[in-house]
C-alpha positions as CSV (number, residue, x, y, z in Angstrom):
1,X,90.5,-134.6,-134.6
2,X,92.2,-133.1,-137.6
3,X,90.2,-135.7,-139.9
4,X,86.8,-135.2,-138.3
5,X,87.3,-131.0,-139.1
6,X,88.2,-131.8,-142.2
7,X,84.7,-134.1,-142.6
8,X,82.5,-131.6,-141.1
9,X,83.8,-128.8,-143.7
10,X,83.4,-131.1,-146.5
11,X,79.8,-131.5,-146.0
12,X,79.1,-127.8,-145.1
13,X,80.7,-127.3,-147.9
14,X,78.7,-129.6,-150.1
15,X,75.9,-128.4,-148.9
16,X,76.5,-125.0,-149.7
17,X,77.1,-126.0,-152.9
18,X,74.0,-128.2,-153.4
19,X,71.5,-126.5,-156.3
20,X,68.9,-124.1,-155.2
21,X,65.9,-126.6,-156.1
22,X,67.6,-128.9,-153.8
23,X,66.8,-126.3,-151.1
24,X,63.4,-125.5,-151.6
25,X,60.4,-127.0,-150.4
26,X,58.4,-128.9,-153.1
27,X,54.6,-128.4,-153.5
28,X,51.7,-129.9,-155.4
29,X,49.0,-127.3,-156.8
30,X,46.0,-129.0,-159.3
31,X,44.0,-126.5,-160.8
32,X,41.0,-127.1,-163.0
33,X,41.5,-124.3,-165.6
34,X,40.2,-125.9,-168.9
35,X,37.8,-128.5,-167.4
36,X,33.7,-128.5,-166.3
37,X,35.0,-126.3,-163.1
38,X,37.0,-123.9,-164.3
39,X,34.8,-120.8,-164.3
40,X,35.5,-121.2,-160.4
41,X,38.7,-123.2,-160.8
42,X,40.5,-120.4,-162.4
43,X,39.9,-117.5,-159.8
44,X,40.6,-120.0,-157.1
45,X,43.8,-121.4,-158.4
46,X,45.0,-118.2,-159.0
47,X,44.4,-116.9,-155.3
48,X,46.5,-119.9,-154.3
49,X,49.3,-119.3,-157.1
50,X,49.9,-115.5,-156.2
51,X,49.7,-116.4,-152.4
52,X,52.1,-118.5,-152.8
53,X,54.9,-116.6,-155.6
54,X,54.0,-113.5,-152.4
55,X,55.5,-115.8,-149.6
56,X,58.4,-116.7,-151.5
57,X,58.8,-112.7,-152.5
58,X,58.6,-111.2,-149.4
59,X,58.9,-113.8,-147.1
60,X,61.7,-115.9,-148.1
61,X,60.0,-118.9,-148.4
62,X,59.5,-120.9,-145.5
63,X,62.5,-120.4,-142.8
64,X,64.4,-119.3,-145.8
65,X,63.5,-122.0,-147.9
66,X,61.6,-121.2,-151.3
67,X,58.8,-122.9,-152.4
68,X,59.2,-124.8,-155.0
69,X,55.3,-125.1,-156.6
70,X,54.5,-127.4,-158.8
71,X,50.8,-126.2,-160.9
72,X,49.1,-129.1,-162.8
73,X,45.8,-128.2,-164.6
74,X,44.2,-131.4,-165.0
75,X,41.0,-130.5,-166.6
76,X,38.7,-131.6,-163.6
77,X,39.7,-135.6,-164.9
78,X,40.0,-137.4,-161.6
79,X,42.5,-140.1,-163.5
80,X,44.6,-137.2,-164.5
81,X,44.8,-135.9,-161.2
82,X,45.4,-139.1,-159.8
83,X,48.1,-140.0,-162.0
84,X,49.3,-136.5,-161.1
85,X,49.7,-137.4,-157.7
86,X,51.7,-140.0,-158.8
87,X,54.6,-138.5,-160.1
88,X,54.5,-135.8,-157.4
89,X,55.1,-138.6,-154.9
90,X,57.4,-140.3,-156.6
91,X,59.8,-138.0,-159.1
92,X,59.3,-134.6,-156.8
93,X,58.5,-136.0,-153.2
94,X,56.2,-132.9,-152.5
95,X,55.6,-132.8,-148.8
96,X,51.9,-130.6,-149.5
97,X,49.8,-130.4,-151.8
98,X,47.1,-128.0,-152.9
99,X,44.1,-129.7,-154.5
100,X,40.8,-129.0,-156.1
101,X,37.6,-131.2,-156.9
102,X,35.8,-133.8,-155.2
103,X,36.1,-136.8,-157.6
104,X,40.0,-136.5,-157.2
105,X,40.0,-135.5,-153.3
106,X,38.1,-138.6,-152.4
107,X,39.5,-140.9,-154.5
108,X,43.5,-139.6,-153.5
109,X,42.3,-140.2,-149.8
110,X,43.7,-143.6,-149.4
111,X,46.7,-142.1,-151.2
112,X,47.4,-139.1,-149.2
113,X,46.5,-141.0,-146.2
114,X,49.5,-143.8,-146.9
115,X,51.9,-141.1,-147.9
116,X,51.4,-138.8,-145.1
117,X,51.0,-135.6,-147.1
118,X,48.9,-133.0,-146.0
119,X,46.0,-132.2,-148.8
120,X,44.3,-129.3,-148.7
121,X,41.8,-129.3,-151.3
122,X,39.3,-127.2,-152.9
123,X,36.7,-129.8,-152.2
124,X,34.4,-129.1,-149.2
125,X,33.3,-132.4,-149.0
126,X,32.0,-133.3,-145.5
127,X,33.8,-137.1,-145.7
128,X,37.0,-135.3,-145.9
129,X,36.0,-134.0,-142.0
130,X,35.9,-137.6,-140.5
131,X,39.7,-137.7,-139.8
132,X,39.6,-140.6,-137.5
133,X,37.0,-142.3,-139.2
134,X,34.8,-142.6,-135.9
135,X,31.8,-141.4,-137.8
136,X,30.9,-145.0,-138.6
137,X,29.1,-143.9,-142.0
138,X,29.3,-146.8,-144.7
139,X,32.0,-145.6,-147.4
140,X,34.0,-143.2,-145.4
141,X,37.3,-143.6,-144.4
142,X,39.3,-141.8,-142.2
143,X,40.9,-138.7,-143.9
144,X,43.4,-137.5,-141.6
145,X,45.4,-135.7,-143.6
146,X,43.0,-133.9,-145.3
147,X,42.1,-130.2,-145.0
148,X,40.0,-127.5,-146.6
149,X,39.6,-123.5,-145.5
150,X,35.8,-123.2,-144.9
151,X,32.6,-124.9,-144.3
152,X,31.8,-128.3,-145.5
153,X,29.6,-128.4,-148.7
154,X,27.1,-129.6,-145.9
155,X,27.2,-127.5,-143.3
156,X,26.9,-124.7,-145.5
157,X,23.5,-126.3,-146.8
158,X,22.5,-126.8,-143.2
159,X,23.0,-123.3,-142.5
160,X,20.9,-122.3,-145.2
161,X,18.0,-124.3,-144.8
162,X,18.0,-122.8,-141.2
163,X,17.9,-119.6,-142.7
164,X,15.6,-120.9,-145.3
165,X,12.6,-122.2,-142.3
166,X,13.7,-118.6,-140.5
167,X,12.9,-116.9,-143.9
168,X,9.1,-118.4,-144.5
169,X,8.6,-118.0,-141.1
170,X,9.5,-114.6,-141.4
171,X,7.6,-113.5,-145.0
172,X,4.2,-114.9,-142.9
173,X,4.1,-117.9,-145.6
174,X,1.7,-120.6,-144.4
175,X,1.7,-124.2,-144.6
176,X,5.5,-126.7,-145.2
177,X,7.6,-125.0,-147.7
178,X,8.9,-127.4,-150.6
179,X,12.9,-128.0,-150.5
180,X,14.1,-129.4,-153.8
181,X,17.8,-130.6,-154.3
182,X,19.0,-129.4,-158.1
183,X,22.6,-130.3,-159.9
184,X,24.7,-133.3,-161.6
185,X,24.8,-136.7,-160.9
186,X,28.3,-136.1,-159.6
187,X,30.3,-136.5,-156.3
188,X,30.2,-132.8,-156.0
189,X,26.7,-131.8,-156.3
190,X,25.7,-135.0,-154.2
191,X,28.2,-134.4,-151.5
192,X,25.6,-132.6,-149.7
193,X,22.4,-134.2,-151.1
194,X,21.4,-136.6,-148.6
195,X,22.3,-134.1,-145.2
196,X,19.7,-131.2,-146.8
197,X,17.3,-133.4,-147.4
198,X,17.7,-134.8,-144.0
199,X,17.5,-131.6,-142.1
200,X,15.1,-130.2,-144.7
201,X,12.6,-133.1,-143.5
202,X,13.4,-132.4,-139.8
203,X,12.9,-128.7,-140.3
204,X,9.3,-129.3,-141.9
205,X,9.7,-129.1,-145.5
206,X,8.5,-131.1,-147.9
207,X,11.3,-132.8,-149.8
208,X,10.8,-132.5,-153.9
209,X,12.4,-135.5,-156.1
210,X,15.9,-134.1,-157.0
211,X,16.5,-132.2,-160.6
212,X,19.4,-133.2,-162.1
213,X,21.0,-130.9,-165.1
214,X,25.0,-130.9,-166.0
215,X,27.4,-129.5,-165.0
216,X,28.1,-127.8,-168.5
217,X,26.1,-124.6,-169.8
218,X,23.0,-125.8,-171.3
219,X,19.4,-125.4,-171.9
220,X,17.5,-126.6,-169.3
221,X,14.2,-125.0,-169.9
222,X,13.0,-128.5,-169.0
223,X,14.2,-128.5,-165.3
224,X,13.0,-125.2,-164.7
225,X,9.1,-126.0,-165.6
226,X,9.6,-129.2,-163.5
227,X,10.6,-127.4,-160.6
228,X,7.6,-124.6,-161.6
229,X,5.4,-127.7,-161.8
230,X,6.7,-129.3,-158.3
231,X,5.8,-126.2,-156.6
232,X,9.1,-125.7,-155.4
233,X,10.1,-122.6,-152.4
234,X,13.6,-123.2,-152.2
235,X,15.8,-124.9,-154.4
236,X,20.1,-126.1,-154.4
237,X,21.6,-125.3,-157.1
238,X,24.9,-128.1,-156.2
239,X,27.0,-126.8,-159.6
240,X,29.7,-124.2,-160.0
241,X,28.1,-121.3,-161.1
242,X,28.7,-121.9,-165.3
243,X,25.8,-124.4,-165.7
244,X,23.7,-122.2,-162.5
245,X,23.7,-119.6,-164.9
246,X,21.9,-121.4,-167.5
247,X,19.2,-122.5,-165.2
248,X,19.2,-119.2,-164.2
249,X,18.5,-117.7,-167.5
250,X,15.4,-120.8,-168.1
251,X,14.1,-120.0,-165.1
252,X,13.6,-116.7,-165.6
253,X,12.2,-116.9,-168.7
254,X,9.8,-119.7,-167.8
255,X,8.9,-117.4,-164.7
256,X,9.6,-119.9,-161.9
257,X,9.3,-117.8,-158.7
258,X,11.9,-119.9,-156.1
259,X,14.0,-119.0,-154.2
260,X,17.3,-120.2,-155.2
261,X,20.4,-121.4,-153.0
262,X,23.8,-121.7,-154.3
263,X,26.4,-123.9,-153.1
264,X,30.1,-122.1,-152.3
265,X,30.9,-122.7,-155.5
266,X,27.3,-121.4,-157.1
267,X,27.1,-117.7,-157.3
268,X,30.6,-114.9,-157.4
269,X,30.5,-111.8,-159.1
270,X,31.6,-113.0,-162.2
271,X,28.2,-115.2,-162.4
272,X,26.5,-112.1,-161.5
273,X,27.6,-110.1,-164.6
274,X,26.9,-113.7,-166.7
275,X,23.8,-113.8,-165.4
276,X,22.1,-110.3,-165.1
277,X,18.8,-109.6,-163.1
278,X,18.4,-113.8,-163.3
279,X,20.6,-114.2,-160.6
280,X,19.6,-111.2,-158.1
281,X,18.4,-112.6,-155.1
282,X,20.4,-115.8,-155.2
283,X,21.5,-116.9,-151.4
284,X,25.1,-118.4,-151.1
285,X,27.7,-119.1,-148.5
286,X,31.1,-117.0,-148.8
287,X,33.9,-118.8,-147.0
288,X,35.4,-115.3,-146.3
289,X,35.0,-112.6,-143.3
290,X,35.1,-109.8,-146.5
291,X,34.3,-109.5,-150.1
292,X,37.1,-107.9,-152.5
293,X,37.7,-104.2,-151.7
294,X,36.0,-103.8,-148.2
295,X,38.1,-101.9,-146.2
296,X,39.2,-104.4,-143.3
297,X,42.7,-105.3,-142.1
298,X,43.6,-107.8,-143.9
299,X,42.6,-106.6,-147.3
300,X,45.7,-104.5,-147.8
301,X,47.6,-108.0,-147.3
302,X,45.5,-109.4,-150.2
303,X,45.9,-106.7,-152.4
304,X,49.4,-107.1,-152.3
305,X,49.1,-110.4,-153.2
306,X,46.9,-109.7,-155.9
307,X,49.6,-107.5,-157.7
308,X,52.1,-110.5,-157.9
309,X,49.3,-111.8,-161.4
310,X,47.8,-108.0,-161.7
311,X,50.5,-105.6,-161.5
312,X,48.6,-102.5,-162.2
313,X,46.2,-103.8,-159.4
314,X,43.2,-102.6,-161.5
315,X,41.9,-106.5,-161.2
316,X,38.3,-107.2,-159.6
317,X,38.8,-110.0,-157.9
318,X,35.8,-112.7,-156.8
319,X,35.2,-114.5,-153.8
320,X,36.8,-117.8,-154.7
321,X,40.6,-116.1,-155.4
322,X,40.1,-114.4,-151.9
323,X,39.1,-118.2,-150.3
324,X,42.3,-120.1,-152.5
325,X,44.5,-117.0,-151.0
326,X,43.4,-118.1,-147.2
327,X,43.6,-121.9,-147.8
328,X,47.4,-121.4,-149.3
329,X,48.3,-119.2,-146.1
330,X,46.9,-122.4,-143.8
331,X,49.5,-124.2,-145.4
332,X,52.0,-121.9,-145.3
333,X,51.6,-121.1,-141.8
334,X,51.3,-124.8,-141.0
335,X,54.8,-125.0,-142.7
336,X,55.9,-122.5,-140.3
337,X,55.3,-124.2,-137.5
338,X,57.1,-127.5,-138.5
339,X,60.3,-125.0,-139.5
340,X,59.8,-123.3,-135.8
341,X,59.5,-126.2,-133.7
342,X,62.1,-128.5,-135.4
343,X,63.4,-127.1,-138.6
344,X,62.6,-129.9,-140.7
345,X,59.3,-129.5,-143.0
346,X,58.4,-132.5,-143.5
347,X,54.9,-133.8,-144.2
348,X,53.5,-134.9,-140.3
349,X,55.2,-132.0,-138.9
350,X,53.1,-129.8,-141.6
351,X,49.8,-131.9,-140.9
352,X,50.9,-131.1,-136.7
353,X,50.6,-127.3,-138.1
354,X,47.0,-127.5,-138.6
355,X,46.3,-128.6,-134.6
356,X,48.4,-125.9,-132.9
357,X,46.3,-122.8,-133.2
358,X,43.1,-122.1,-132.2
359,X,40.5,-119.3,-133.9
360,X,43.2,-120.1,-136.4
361,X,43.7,-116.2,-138.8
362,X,46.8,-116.1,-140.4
363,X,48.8,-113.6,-139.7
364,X,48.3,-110.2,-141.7
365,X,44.9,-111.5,-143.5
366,X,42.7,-110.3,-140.1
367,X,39.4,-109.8,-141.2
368,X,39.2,-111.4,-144.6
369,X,40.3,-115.0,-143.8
370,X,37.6,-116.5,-140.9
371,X,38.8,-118.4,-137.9
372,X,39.7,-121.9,-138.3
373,X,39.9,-124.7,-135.3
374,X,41.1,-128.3,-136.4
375,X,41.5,-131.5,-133.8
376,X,43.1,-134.5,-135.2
377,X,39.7,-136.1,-135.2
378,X,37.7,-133.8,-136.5
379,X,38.6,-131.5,-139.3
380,X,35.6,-129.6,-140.0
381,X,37.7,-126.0,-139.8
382,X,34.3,-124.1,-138.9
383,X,30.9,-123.9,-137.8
384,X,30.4,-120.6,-138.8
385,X,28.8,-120.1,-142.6
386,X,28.2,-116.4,-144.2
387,X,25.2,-116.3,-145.8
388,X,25.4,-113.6,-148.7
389,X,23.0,-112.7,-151.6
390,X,23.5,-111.6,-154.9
391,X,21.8,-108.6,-155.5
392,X,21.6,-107.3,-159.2
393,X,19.8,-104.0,-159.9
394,X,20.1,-103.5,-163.4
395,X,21.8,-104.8,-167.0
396,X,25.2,-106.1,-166.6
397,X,26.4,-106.2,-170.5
398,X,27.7,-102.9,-170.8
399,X,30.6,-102.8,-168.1
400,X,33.0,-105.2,-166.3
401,X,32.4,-106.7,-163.3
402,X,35.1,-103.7,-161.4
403,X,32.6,-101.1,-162.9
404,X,29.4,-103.0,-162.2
405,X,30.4,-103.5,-158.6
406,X,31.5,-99.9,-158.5
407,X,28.1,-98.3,-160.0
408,X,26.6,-100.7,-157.2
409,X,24.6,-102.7,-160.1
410,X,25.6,-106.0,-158.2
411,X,26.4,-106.6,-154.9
412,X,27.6,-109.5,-152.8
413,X,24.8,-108.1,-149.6
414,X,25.5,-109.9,-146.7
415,X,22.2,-111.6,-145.1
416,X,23.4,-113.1,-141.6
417,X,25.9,-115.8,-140.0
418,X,24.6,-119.4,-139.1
419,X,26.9,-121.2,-136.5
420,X,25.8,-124.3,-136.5
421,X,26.4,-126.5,-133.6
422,X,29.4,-129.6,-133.7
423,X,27.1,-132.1,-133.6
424,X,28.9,-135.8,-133.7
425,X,26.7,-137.0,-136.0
426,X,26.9,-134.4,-138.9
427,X,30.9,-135.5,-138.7
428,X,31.7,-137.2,-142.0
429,X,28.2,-136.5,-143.6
């Protein structure tokens, strides 16, 4: 008996003594911050980086457990991020990681899927959804341990076309309005392409050839008169907002009258400013129940994260830090719930996080961060898309985007919600 006391204060006594990084909880985070992304990348990563430096300040980690997050900026290089994953797995053994772009997401799916690691990713592609792979779509596979806070890139498109068939409707237009699908030949800009023009047919529009056009800043006075000549009413733009800019810009100039659409990743304040008058009355989703600074709830919570990278809290910050703050608290909180009902954080238990709330909020971001419901066969988090429009009344070059906002020269105007309903067939597409 003497011995076995003796044994069992040896290893608490090891234990004790074990490092501090031995203790914490290690965590993946890729961030595109140099690459063709980073315009959106950068606010986004951020939101997740301060979200997550705030748990470990004022909330001791997880259970008492730091974090221990490991930020890779991989320059939006799927080979990078995939060779990434690699040593996360294997030096590190993170047990979650944060992600970003499509090209990566999709092809770290078999990965994540034989590792068992939860990866929430800044992709909103709608194959990520199909968790069981029941969709029976050729080329997806069952993601089920992929997540993402938000609508699909799809979804969001569906939601707009709606409001797109509601809007000529409404403006008396007569005859089928012409839908035309604009961005890179890229897994991100495509993720949605074949969905809108789907619906877009069944809605009665007349479905335009695509316009393709990087995903860099260019001049692409070119695609502008093509989609003048085409006759276009509505048009995608499927890039992050640096190279939506530029079309912006030609189309202005060209004097195409269309009414743009910008994916999630499309149109933020920052664009606005960038952009001027050529981006008022651009139509986007915003993942978000609030924009930066509206008084609700939660917004005192994500000012106070905002301080842990801006600690004079003078900092405007857009929509996509807001969204990367709420998409790190779904994994925190999922964390949480594996420490609660176990103590062990390990990567199923985390992934077992994501099914045991309903109307999903995390706690202390009420208000800001929009209801999320996921089954362990369907991971499309919501149904509900925020349609918002950029609304700039006047030059943008002479202040930054805190004073523009402030003067009211741009505005993130909300137009109206679209919940779209779970149909079985939109799962994985």
């Amino acid at each position: 008996m003497k011995v076995k006391h003796l044994l069992m204060g040896a290893v608490a006594a090891m234990a004790a003594a074990l490092p501090a990084a031995a203790q914490r909880i290690p965590v993946g985070h890729l961030m595109d911050n140099s690459g063709a992304t980073s315009d959106v990348g950068v606010p986004y990563g951020q939101g997740v980086a301060d979200a997550l430096q705030w748990v470990n300040r004022t909330r001791n980690g997880i259970n008492g457990r730091q974090l221990d997050v490991s930020g890779f900026d991989y320059g939006y290089a799927a080979p990078r991020a995939v060779s990434q994953y690699q040593a996360w797995t294997g030096r590190q053994r993170v047990v979650a990681i944060q992600g970003w772009g499509t090209a990566d997401t999709e092809a770290l799916v078999r990965f994540v899927t034989r590792d068992r690691i939860p990866y929430i990713s800044g992709s909103y592609a709608a194959t990520l959804t199909d968790a069981a792979g029941r969709s029976g779509r050729q080329g997806v596979e069952a993601a089920p341990f992929n997540f993402f806070y938000g609508p699909s890139y799809s979804d969001a498109l569906r939601a707009m076309l709606q409001w797109a068939a509601q809007d000529w409707r409404a403006r008396g237009q007569q005859g089928r309005p012409k839908y035309v699908h604009m961005g890179a030949n890229h897994p991100y800009p495509n993720s949605p392409k074949e969905a809108g023009e789907t619906l877009a047919r069944e809605l009665g529009f007349d479905v335009l050839p695509a316009i393709q056009f990087a995903l860099t800043p260019g001049d692409y006075t070119a695609q502008c008169l093509t989609l003048r000549n085409g006759g276009a009413n509505y048009a995608y733009l499927g890039n992050t907002a640096g190279s939506n800019i530029s079309v912006l810009r030609a189309c202005q100039t060209a004097g195409v009258n269309v009414q743009f659409m910008g994916n999630v990743w499309g149109m933020d304040e920052n664009a606005m400013k960038a952009a001027g008058t050529a981006a008022n009355g651009v139509v986007f989703p915003v993942r978000t129940g609030a924009v930066w600074g509206q008084d609700v709830q939660g917004m005192r919570t994500v000012r106070e994260i905002s301080r842990v990278s801006d600690s004079a809290g003078t900092a405007y910050r857009p929509v996509h830090y807001l969204a990367g703050i709420c998409s790190a608290m779904l994994m925190v909180e999922a964390m949480e719930h594996a420490a609660a009902n176990g103590g062990q954080v390990a990567s199923e238990r985390i992934r077992e996080g994501f099914y045991a709330r309903q109307n999903w909020v995390p706690r202390g971001f009420e208000g800001v961060c929009n209801p999320s419901n996921f089954a362990p066969d369907d991971h499309r988090g919501t149904l509900r898309v925020g349609i918002y429009r950029a609304v700039v009344s006047g030059n943008t070059s002479a202040g930054s985007v805190a004073e523009l906002v402030q003067a009211g020269t741009i505005k993130v105007e909300p137009v109206t919600v679209v919940e779209l309903d779970r149909r079985r067939d939109w799962l994985g597409w």
